[in-house]
N, CA, C and O of each residue as an XYZ file, in Angstrom:
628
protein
N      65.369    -99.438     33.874
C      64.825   -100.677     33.374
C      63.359   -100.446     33.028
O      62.513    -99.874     33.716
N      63.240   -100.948     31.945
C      61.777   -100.581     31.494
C      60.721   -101.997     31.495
O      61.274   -102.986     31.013
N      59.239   -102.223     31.985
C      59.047   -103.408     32.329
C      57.981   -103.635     31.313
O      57.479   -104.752     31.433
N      57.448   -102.862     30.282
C      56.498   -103.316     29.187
C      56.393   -104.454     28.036
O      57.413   -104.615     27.365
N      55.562   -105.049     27.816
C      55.376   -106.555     27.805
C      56.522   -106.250     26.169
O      56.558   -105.186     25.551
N      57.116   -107.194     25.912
C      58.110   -106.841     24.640
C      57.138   -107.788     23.546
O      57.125   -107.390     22.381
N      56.332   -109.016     23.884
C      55.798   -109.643     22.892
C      54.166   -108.865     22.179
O      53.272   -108.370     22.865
N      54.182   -108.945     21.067
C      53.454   -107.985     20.898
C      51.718   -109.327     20.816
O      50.620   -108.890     20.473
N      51.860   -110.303     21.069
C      50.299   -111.285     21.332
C      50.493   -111.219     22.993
O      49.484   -111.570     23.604
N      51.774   -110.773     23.917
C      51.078   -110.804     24.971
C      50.332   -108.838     25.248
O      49.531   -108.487     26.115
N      50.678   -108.377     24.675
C      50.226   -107.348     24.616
C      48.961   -106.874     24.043
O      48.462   -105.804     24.393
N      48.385   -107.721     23.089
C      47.378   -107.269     22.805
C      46.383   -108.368     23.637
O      45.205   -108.058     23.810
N      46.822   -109.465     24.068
C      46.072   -110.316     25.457
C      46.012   -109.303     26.417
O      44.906   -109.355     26.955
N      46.726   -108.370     26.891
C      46.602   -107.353     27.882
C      45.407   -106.627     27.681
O      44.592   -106.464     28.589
N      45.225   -106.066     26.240
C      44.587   -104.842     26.050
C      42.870   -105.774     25.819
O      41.944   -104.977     25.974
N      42.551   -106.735     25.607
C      41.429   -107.402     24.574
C      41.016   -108.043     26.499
O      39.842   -108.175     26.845
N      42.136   -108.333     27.432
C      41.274   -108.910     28.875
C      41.163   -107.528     29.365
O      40.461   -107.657     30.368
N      41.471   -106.181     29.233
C      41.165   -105.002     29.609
C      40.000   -104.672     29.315
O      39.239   -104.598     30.280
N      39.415   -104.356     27.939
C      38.567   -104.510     27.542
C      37.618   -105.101     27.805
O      36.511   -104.569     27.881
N      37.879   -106.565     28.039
C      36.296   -107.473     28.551
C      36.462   -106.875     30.348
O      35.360   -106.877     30.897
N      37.299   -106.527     31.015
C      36.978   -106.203     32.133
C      35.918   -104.577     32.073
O      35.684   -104.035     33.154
N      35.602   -104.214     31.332
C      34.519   -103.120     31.081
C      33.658   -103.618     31.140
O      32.897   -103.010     31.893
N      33.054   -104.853     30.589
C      31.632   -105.436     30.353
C      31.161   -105.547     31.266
O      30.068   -106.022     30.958
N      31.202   -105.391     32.806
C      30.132   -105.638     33.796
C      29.697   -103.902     33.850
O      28.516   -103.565     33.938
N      30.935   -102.798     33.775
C      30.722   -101.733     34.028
C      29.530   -100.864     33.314
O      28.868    -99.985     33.867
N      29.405   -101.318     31.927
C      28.581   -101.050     31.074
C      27.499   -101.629     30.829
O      26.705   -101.011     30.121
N      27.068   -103.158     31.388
C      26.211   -103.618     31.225
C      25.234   -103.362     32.638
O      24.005   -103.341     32.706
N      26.230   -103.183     33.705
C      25.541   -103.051     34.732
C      24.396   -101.421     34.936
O      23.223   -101.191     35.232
N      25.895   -100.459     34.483
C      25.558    -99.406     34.065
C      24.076    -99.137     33.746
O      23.199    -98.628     34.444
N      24.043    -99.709     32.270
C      22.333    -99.452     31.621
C      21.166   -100.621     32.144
O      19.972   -100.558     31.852
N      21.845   -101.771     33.040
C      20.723   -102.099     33.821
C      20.309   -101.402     34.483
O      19.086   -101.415     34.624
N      21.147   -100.401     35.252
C      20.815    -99.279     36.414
C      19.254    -98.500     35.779
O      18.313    -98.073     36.448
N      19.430    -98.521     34.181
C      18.664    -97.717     33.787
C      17.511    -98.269     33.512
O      16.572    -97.494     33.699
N      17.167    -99.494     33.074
C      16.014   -100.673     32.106
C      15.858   -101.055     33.230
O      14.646   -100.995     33.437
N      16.564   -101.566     34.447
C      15.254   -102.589     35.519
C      14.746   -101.900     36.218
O      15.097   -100.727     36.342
N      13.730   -102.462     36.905
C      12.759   -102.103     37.670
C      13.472   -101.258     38.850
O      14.634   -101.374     39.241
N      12.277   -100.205     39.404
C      12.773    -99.589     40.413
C      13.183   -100.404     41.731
O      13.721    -99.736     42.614
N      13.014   -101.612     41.938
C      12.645   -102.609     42.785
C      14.091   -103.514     43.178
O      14.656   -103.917     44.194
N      14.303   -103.553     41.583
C      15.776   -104.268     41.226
C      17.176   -103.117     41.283
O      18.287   -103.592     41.516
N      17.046   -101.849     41.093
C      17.930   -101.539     41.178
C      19.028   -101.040     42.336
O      20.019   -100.462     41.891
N      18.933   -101.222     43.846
C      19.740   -101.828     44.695
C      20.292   -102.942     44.499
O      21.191   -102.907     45.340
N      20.389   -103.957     43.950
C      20.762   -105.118     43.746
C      21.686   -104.792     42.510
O      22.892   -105.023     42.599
N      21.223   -104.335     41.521
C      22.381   -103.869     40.099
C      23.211   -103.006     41.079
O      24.210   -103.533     41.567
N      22.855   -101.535     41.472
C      23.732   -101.176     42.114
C      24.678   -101.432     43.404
O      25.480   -100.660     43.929
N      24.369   -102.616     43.709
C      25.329   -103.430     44.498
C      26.773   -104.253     43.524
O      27.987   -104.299     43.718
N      25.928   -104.764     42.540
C      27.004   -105.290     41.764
C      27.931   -104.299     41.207
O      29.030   -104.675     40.800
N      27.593   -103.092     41.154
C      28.274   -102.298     39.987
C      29.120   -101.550     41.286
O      30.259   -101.274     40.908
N      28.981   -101.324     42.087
C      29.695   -100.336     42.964
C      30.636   -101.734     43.996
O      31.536   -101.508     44.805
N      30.166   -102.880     43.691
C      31.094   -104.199     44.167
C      32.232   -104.207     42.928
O      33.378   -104.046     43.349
N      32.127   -104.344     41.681
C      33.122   -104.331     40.975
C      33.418   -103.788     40.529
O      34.037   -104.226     39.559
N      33.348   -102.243     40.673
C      34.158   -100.935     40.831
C      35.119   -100.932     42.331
O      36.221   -100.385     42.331
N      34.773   -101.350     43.109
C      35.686   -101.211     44.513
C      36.580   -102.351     43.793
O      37.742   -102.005     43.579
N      36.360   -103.151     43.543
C      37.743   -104.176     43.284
C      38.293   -104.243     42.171
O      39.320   -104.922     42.190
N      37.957   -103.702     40.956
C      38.752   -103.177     39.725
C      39.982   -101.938     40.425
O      41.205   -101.968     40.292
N      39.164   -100.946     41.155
C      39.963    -99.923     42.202
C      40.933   -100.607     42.899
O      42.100   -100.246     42.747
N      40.642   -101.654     43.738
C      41.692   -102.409     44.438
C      42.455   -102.973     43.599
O      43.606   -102.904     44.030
N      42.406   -103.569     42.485
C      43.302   -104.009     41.137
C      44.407   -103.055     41.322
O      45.492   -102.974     41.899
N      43.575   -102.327     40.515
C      44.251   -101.114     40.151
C      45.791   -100.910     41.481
O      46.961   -101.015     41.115
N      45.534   -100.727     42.405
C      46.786   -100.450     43.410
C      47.376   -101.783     43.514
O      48.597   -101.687     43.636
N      46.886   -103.210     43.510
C      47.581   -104.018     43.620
C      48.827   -104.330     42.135
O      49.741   -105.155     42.145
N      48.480   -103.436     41.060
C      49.326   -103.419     39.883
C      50.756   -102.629     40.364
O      51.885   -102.822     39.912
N      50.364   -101.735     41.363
C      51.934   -101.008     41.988
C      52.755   -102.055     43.268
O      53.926   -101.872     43.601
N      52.166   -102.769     43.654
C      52.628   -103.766     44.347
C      53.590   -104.700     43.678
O      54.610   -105.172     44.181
N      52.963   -104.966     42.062
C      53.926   -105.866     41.390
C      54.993   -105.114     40.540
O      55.983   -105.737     40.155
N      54.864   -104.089     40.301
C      55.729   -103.073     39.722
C      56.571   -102.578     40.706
O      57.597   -102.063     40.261
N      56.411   -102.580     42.208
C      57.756   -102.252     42.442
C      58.459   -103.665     42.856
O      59.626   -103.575     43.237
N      57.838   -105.016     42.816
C      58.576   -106.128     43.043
C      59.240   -106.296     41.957
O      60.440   -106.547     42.066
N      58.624   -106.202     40.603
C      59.730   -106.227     39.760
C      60.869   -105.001     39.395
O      61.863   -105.165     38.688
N      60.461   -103.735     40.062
C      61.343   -102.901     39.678
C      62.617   -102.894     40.750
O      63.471   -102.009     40.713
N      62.639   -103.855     41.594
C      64.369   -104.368     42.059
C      64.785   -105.361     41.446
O      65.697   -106.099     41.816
N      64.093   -105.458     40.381
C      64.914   -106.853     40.042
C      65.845   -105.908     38.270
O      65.564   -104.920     37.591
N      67.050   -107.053     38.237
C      67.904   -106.338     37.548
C      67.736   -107.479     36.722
O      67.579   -108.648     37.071
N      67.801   -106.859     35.266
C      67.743   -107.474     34.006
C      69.189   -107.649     33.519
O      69.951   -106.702     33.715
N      69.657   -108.753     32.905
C      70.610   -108.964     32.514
C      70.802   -107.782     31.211
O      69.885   -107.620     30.407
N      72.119   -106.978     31.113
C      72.310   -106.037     30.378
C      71.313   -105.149     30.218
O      71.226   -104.661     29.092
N      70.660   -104.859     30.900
C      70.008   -103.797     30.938
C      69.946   -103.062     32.450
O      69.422   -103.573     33.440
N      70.796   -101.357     32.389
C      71.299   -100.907     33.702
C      69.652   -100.903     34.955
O      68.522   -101.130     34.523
N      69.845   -100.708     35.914
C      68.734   -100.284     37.133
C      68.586    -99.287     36.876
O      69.496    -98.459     36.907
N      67.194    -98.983     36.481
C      67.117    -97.230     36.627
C      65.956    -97.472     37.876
O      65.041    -98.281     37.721
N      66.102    -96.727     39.033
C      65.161    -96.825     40.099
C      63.912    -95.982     39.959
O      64.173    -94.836     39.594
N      62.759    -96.207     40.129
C      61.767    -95.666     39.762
C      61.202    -95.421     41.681
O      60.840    -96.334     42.423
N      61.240    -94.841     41.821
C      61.066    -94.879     43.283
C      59.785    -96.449     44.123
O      58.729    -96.454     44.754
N      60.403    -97.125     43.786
C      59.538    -98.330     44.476
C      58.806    -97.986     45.389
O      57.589    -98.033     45.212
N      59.377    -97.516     46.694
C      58.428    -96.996     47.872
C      57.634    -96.325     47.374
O      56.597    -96.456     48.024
N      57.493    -95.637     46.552
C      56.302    -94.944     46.113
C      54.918    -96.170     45.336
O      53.688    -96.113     45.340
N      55.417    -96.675     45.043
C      54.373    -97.874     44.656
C      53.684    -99.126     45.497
O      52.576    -99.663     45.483
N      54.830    -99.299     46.187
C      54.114    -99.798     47.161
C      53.356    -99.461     48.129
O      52.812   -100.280     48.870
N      53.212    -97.868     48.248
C      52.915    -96.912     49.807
C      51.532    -96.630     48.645
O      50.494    -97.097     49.114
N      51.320    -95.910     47.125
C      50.787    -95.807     46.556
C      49.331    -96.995     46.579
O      48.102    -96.920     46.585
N      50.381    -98.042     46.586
C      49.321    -99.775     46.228
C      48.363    -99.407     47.320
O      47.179    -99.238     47.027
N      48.529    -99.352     47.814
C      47.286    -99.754     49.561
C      46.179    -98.216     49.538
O      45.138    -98.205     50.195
N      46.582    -97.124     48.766
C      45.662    -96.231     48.394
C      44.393    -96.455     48.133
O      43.412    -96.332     48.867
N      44.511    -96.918     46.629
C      42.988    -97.003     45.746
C      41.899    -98.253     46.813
O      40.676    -98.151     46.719
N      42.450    -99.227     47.651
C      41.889    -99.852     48.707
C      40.592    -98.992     49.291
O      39.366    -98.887     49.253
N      41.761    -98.484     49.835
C      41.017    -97.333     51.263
C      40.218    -96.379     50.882
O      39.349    -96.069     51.698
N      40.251    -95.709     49.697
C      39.482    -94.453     48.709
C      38.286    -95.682     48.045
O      37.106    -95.410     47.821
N      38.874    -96.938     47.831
C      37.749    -97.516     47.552
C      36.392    -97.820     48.350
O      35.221    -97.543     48.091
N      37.102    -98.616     49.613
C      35.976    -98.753     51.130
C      34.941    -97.995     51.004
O      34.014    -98.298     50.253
N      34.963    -96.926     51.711
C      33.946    -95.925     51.356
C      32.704    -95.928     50.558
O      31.544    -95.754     50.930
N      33.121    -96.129     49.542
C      32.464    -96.239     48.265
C      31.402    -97.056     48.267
O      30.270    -96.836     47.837
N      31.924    -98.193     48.876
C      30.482    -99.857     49.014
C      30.027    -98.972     50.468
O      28.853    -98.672     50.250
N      30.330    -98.536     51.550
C      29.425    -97.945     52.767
C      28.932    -96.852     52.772
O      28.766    -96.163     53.778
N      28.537    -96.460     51.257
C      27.551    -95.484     50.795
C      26.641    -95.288     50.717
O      26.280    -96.135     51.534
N      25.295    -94.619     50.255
C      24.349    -95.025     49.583
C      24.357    -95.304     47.946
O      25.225    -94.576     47.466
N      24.037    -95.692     47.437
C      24.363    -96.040     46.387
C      25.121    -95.098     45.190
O      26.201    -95.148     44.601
N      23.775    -94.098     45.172
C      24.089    -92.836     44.124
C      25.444    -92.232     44.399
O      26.182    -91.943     43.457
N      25.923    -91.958     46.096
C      26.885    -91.608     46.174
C      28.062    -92.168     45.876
O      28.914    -91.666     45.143
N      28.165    -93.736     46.718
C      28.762    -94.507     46.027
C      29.481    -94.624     44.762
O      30.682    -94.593     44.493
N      28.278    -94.788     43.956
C      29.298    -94.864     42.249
C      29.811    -93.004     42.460
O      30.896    -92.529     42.796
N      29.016    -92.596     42.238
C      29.729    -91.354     41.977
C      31.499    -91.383     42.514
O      32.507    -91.243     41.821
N      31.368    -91.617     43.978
C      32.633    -91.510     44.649
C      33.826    -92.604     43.805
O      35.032    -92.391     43.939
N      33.459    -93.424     43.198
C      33.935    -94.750     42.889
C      34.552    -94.204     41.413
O      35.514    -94.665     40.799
N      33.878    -93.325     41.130
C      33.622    -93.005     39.477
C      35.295    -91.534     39.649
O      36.045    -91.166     38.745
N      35.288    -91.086     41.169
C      35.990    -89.913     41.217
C      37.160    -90.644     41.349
O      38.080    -90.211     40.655
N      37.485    -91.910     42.228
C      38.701    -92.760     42.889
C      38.991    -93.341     41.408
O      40.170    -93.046     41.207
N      38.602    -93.876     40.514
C      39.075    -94.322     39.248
C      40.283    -92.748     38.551
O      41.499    -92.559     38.521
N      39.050    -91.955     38.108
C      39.848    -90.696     37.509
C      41.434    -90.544     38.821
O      42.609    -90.604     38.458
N      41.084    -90.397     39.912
C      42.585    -90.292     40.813
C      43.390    -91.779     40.427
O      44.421    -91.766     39.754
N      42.883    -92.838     40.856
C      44.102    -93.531     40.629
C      44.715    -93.004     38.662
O      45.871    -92.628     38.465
N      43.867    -93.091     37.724
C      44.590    -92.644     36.636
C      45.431    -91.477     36.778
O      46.394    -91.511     36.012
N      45.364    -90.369     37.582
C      46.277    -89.489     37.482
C      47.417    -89.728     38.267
O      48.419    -89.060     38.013
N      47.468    -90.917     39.569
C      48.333    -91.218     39.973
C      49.098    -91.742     39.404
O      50.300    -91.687     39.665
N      48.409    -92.610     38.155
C      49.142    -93.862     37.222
C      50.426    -92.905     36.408
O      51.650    -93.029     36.383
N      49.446    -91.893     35.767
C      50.499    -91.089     34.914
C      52.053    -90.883     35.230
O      53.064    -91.216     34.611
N      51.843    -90.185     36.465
C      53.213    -89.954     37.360
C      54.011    -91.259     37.452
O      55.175    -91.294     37.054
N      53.350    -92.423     38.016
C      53.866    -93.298     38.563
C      54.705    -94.250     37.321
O      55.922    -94.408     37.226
N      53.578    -94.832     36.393
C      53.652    -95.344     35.279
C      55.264    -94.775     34.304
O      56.131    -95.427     33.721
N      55.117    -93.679     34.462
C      56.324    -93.060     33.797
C      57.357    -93.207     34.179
O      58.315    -93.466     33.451
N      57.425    -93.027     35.888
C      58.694    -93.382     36.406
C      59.449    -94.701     36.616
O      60.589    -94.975     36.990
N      58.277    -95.482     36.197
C      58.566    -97.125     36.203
C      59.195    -97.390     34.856
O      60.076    -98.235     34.700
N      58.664    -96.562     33.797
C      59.352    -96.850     31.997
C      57.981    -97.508     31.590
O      57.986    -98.356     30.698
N      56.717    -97.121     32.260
C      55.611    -98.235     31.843
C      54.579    -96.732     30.997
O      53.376    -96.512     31.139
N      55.529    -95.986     30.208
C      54.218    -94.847     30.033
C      53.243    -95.437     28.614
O      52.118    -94.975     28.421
N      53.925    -96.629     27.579
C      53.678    -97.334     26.996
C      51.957    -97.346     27.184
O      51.051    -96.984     26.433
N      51.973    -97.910     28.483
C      50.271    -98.139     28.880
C      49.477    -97.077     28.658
O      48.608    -97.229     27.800
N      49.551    -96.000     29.231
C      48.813    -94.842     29.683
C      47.724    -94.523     28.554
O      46.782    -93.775     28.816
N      47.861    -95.063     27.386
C      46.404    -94.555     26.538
C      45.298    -96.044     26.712
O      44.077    -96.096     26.568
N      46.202    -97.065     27.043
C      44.968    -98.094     27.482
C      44.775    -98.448     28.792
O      44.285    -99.550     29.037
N      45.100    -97.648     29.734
C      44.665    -97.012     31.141
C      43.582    -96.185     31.113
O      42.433    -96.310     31.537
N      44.481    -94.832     30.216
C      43.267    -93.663     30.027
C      41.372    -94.169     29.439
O      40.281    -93.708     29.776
N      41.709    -95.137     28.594
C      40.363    -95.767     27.950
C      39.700    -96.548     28.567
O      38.505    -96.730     28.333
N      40.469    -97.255     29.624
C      39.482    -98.532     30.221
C      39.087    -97.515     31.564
O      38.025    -97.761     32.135
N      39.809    -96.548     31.991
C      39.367    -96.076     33.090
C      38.447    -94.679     32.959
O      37.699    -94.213     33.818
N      38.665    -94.279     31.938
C      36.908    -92.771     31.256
C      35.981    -94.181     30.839
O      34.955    -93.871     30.234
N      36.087    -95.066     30.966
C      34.782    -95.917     30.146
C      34.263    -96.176     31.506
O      33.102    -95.859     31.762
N      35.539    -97.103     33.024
C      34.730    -97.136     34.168
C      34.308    -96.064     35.229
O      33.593    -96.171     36.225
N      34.914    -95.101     34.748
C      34.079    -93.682     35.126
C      33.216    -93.728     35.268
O      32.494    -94.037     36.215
N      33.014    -93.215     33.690
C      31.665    -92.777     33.117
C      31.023    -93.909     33.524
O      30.157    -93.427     34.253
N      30.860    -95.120     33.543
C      29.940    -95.935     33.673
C      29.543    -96.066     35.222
O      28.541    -96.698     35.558
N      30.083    -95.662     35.812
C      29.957    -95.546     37.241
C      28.928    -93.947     37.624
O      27.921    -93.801     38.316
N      29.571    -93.173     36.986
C      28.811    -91.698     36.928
C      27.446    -91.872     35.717
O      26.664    -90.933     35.865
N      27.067    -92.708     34.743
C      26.155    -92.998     34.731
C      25.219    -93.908     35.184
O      23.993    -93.801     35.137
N      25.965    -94.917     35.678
C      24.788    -95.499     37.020
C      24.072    -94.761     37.804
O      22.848    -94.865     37.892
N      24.943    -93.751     38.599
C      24.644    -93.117     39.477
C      23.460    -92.040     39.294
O      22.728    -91.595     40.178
N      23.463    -91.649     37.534
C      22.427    -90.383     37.478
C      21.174    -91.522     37.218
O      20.083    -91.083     36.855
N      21.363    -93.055     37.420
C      19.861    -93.911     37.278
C      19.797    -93.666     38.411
O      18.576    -93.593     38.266
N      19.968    -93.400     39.743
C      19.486    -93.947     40.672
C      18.916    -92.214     41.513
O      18.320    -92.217     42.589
């Protein structure tokens, strides 16, 4: 069973609220760089706060993927994508996230910037076995943009 959105306006609503979920990453990003030395604990609080919970997103998306991957579609057979793996997966990017805010900052994003690139390589594997590989180039883009924007915070500080 494959679970990718079939309407093609809810799909590009997917990709266009993906997208605006970058805008703190990037704006926060080059504040790291333009404010004051004074202010930037405070940017880098915000930016390494909504990097830990974009991260926590991120695993709570395998939580709903394996709730829907027991569910059986009319005429269309069960193909099992290993659920336990998504749900045992979900509670990951959490815990790799933690860390990250009880850092110092620089380290912080950095670490935050490394837990993004892992959950994407987890996605790959996972994503595929669900029938969701559809996503994986607007995974790959929103997550090298909150990388990088995380690994360039980090060389402001």
């Amino acid at each position: 069973m494959t679970l990718p959105l079939h309407d093609p306006d809810d799909a590009a609503l997917a990709r266009t609220l993906g997208q605006a979920g970058l805008i703190p990453f990037v704006m926060l990003a080059a504040l790291l760089w333009l404010v004051d030395v004074a202010l930037q604990p405070w940017v880098a609080i915000a930016l390494t706060g909504y990097a830990a919970l974009i991260i926590s997103f991120l695993g709570g998306i395998h939580w709903g993927i394996g709730w829907l991957g027991g569910r059986h579609e009319r005429g269309l057979p069960h193909v099992p994508h290993h659920q336990r793996n998504h749900f045992l997966w979900g509670i990951v990017p959490s815990l790799l996230a933690w860390p990250g805010l009880l850092m110092p900052a620089f380290a912080g994003l950095a670490w935050l910037g490394f837990v993004l690139i892992i959950c994407y390589l987890a996605d790959r594997t996972l994503y595929r076995r669900a029938g969701l590989e559809a996503w994986l180039t607007l995974r790959f883009r929103l997550s090298s943009i909150a990388a990088l924007s995380c690994f360039i915070g980090a060389g402001a500080l």
